[in-house]
C-alpha positions as CSV (number, residue, x, y, z in Angstrom):
1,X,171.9,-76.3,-0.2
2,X,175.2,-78.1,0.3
3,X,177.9,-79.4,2.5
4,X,176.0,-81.9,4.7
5,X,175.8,-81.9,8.4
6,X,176.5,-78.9,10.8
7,X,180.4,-77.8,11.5
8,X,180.9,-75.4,14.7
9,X,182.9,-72.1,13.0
10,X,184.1,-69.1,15.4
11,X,181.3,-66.6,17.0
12,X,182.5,-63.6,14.8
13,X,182.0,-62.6,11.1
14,X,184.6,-61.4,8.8
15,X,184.0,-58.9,5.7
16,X,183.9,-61.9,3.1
17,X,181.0,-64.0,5.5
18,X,179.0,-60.5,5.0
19,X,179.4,-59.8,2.0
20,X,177.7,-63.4,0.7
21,X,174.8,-62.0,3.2
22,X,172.3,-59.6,1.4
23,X,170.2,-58.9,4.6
24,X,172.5,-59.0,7.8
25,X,171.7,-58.5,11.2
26,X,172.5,-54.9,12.1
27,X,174.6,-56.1,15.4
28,X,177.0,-57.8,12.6
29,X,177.5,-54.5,10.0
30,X,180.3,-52.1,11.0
31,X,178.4,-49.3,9.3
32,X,175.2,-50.4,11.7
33,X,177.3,-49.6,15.0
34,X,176.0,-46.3,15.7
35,X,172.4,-47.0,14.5
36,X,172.1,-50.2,17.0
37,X,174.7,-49.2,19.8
38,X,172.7,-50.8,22.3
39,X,171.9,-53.7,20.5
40,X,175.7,-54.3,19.8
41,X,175.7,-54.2,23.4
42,X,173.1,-56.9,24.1
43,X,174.2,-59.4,21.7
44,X,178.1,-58.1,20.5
45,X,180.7,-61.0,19.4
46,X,180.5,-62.7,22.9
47,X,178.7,-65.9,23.4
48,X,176.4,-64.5,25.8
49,X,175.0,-61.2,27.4
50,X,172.8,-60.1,30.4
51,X,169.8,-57.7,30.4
52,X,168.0,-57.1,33.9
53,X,165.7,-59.8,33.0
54,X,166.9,-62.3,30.3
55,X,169.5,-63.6,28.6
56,X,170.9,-62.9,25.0
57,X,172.8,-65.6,23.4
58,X,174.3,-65.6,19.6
59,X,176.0,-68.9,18.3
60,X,177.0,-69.7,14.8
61,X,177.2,-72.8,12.8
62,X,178.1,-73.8,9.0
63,X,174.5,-75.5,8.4
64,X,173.0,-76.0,4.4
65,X,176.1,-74.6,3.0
66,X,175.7,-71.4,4.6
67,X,176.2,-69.8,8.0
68,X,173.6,-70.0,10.2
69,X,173.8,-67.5,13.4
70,X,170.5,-68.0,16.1
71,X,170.0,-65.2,18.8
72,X,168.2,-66.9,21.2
73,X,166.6,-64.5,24.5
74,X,165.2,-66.8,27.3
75,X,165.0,-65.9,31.1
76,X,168.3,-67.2,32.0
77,X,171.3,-68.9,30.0
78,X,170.6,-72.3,30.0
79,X,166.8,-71.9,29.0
80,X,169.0,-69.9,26.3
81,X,171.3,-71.9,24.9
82,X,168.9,-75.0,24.7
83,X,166.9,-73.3,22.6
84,X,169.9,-72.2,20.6
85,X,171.0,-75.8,20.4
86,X,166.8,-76.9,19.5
87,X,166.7,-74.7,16.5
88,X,170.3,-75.6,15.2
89,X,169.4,-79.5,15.6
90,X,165.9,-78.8,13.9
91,X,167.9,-76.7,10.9
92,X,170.2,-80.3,10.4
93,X,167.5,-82.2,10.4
94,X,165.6,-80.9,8.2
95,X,168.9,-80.7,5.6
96,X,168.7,-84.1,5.6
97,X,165.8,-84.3,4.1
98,X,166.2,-81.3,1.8
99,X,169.3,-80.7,0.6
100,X,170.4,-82.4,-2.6
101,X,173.8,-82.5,-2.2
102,X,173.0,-85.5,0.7
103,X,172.7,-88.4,-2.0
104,X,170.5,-90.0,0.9
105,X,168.1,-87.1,1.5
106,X,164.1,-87.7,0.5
107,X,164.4,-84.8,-2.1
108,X,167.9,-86.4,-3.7
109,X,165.6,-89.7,-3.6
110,X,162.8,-88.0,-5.3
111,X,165.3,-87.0,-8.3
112,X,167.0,-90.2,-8.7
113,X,163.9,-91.1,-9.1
114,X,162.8,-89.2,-12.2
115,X,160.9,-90.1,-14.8
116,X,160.6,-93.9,-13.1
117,X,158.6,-94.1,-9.9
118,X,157.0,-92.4,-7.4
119,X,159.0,-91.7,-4.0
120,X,157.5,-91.3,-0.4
121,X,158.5,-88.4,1.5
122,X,157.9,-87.0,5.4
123,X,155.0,-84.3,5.6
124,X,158.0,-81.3,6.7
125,X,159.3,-82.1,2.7
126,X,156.0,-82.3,1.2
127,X,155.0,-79.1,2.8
128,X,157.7,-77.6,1.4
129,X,156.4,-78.8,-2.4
130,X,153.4,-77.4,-1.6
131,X,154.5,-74.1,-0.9
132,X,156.9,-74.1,-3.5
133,X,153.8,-74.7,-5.9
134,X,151.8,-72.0,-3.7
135,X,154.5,-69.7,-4.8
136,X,155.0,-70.3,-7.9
137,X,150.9,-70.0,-8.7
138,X,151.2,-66.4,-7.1
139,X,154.1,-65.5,-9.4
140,X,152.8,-66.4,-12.6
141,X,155.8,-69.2,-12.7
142,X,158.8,-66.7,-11.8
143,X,159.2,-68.8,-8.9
144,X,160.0,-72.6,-9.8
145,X,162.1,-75.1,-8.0
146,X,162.6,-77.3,-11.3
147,X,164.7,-74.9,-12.8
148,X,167.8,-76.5,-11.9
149,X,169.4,-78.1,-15.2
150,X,168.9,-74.2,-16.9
151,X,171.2,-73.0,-13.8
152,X,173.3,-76.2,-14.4
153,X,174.1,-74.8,-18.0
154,X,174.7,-71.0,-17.2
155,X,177.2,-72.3,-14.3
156,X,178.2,-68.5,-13.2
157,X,180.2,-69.3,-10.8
158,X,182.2,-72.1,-12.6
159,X,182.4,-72.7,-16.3
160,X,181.0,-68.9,-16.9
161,X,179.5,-69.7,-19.9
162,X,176.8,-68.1,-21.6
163,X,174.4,-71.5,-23.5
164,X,173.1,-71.2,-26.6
165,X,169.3,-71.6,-27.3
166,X,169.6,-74.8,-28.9
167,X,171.1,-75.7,-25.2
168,X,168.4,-73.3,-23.4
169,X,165.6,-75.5,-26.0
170,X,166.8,-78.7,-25.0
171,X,166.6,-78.4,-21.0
172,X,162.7,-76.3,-21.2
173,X,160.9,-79.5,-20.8
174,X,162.9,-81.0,-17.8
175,X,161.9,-77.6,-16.4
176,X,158.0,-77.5,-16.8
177,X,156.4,-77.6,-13.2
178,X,153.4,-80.1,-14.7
179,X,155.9,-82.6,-14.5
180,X,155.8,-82.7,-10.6
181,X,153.2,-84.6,-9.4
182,X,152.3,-84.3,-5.4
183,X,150.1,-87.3,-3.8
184,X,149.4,-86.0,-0.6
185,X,147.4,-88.5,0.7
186,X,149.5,-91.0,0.2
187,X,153.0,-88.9,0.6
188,X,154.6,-89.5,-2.7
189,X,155.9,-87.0,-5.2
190,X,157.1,-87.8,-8.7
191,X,158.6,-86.4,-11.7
192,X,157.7,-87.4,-15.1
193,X,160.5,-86.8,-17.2
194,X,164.4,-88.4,-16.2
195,X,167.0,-85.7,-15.7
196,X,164.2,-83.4,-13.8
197,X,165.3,-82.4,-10.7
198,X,163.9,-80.5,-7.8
199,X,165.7,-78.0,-5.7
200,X,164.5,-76.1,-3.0
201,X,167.4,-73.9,-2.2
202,X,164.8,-71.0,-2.9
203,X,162.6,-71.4,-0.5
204,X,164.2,-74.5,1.9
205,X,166.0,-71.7,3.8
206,X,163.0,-69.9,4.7
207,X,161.4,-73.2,5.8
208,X,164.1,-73.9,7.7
209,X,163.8,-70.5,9.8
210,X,160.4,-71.1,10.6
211,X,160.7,-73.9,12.3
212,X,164.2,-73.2,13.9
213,X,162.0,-70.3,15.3
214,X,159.3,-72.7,16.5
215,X,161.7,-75.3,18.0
216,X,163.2,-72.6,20.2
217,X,160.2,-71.3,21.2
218,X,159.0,-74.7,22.2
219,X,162.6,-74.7,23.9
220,X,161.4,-71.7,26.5
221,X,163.1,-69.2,24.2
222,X,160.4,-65.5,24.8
223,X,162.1,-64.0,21.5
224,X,165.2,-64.4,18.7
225,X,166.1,-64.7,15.0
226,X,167.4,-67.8,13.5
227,X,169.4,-66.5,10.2
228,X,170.3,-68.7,7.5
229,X,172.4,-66.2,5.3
230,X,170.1,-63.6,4.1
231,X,166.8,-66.0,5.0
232,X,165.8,-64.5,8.3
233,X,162.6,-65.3,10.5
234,X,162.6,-62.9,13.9
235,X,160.3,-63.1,17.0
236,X,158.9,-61.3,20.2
237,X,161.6,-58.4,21.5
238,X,165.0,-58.2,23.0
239,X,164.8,-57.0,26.5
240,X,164.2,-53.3,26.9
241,X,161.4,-53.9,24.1
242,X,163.9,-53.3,21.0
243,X,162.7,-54.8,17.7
244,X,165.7,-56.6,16.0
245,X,167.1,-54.1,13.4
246,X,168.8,-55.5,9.9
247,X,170.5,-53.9,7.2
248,X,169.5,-54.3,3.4
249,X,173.0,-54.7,1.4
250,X,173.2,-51.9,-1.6
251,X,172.8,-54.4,-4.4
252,X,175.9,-52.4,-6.7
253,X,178.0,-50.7,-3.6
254,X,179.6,-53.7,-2.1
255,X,179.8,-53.5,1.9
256,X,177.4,-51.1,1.7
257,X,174.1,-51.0,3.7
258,X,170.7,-49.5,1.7
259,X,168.5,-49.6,4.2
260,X,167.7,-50.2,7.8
261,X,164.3,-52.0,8.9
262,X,163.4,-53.3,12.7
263,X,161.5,-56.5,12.5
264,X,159.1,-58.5,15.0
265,X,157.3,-61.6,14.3
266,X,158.1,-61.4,10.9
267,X,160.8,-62.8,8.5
268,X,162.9,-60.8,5.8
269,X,164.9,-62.4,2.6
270,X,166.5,-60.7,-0.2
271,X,167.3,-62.2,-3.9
272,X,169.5,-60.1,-5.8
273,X,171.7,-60.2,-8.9
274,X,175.2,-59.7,-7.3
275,X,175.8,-63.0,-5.2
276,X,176.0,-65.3,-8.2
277,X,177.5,-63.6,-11.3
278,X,180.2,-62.9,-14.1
279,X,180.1,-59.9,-17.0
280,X,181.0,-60.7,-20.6
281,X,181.1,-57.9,-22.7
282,X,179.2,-55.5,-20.3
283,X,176.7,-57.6,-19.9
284,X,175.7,-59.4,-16.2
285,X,174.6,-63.0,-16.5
286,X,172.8,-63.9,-12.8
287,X,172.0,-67.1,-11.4
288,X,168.3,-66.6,-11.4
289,X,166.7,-67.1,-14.3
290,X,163.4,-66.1,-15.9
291,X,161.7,-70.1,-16.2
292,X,159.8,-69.2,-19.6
293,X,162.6,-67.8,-21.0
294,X,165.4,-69.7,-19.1
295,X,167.8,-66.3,-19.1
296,X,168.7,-64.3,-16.3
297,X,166.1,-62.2,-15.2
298,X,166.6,-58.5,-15.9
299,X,164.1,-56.0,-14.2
300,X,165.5,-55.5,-11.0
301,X,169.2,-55.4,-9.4
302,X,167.7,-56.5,-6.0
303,X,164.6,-58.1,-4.6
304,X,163.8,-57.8,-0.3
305,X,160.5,-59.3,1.0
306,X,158.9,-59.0,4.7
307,X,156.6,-61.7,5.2
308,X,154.8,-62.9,8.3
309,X,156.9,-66.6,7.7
310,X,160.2,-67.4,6.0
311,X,159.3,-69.6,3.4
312,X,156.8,-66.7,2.4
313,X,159.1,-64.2,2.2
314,X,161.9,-66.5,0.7
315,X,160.1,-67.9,-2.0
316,X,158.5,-64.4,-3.0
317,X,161.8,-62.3,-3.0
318,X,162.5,-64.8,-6.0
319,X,159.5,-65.2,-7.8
320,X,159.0,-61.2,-7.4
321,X,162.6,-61.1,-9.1
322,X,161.7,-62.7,-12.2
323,X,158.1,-61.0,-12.1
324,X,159.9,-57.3,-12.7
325,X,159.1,-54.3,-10.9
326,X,156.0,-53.3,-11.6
327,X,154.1,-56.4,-11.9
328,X,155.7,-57.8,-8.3
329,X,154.4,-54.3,-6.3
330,X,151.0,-55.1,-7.9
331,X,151.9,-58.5,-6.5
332,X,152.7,-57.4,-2.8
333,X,150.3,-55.0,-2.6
334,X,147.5,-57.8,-3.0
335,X,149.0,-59.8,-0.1
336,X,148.1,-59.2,3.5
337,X,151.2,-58.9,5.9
338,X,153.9,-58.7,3.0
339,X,155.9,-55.7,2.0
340,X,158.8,-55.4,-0.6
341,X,161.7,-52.9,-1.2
342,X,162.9,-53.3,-5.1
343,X,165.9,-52.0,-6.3
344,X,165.2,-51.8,-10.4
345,X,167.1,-52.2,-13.3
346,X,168.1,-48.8,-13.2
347,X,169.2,-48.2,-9.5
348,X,165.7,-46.5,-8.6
349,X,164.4,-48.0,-5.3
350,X,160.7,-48.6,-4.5
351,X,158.8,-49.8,-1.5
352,X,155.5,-51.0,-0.9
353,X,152.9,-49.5,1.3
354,X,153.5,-52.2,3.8
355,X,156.6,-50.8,4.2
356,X,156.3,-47.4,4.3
357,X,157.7,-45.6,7.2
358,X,159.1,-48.4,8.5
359,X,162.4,-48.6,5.9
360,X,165.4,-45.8,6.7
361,X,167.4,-45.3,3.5
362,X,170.7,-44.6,4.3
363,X,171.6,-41.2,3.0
364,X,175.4,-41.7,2.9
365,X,174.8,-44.0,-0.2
366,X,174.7,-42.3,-3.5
């Protein structure tokens, strides 16, 4: 997360917004135009558009260093943009507690914290812990939100480094996930070592979606999609019964859609090795990183998850990242109500029986 509190930005996306977006909602894809015509229609670039019997409304806002676009449906177009306005409010608050780049926020507390004391947090950021831990247990570690300083030293996108192992060495026990300690009884969360640091930016999104979603809901809204980047949670219809379609992005064709899925009730979120990157010698050095052997991760090109919640679904694509292809079907295909499309090492793309029938590859991508 970063860039504190929420600025307004134009209703409309240009090619650069998209192409930071690894799942994008098909009514903002130029290649998805003919696919979701009548969707286009429904929701297009304008503020607001009219079925027989609701009301469509898409707004956009720069929220947790990303932009943030809810489509809200309600019966008419107040009941619509007030719950527009509920789950943007509900997304900012929530940053405030999550997002360490607000030197204020409980989790920046938490890590200034480090290796001293105990801090007390709300329940909405220790739920998020807990998950976080939840996710981590199901992935055998590939998911883990205390991998920060290893990400600090690779710096992809900055110093473009590559660390050496003595470097690597040095940062493995600020990274051990024993060294979080959750009190949930009493609401307090410590680390045990100074210069650990938790960051939820792999799973706060998806957290964030949820309960954007329930905030509108409670807000009258019968069915929408709050969509934090490429962290997505969907619910009910639009009108005329249409599921909300999305595109998957081709993980090595840039612009390019692989997939197409319709969702309902569910949330989708993609981790891939192309947002965060440079070469060096032929070689690919990604932002996430294996936590045992603190190096980029190199089974798959492109992780998507379907989940019944965000923060599901956000913290898996991740984990199942790490995990490799093979071990992160076995994974999916264990969990009720989640389904996975992996794009390997080598290009090859699988999907999990959850999924089957349901994804459309798109056959004008080599």
């Amino acid at each position: 997360m970063s860039r504190p509190g929420p600025v307004t930005v134009p209703e409309t996306f240009s090619s650069t917004n998209l192409e930071r977006s690894p799942i994008a909602p098909a009514w903002l894809v130029m290649t998805m135009v003919v696919l979701s015509c009548q969707l286009l229609i429904l929701t297009g670039c304008a503020g607001t558009q009219r079925s027989s019997s609701s009301v469509v409304v898409k707004r956009t806002q720069m929220q947790m260093g990303t932009l943030v676009t809810i489509t809200s449906v309600a019966p008419d177009r107040q009941m619509a943009q007030a719950a527009a306005s509920a789950g943007f409010q509900e997304i900012h608050r929530l940053e405030k507690l999550l997002s360490t780049w607000i030197e204020d926020s409980e989790l920046s507390r938490v890590n200034a914290a480090a290796g001293a004391e105990a801090v007390m947090v709300s329940p909405e950021t220790m739920q998020v812990l807990k998950d976080s831990e939840k996710i981590a247990r199901l992935t055998d570690g590939g998911f883990n939100i205390l991998v920060g300083p290893a990400v600090d030293a690779w710096s992809v996108l900055d110093r473009q480094e590559v660390p050496s192992g003595a470097q690597l060495a040095g940062l493995r026990p600020l990274t051990d996930r024993r060294g979080l300690s959750l009190d949930e009884e009493r609401g307090a969360v410590k680390l045990a070592k100074a210069g650990m640091r938790v960051d939820v930016g792999g799973i706060g999104k998806g957290f964030a979606a949820d309960m954007a979603v329930a905030a509108m809901q409670k807000a009258g809204a019968t069915a929408g999609v709050a969509a934090l980047s490429g962290d997505i949670r969907t619910f009910g219809r639009l009108p005329d019964g249409m599921k909300f379609p999305f595109g998957i992005r081709h993980p090595r064709h840039e612009e390019a859609v692989l997939a197409f899925i319709d969702l309902q009730d569910e949330a989708i979120s993609t981790a891939g090795d192309y947002e965060r990157y440079f070469e060096r010698d032929g070689v690919r050095y990604h932002h996430i990183l294996d936590p045992i052997t603190l190096q980029p991760a190199r089974d798959c090109q492109s992780v998507t998850v379907v989940a019944r919640d965000g923060m599901t679904a956000d913290g898996l694509d991740t984990g199942i990242f790490v995990m490799g292809r093979e071990r992160g079907l076995e994974l999916v295909e264990r969990l009720p109500g989640v389904g996975a499309v992996i794009v390997d090492r080598d290009g090859k793309v699988w999907v999990s029986s959850y999924l089957k029938g349901r994804v459309r590859m798109n056959d004008g991508i080599e």
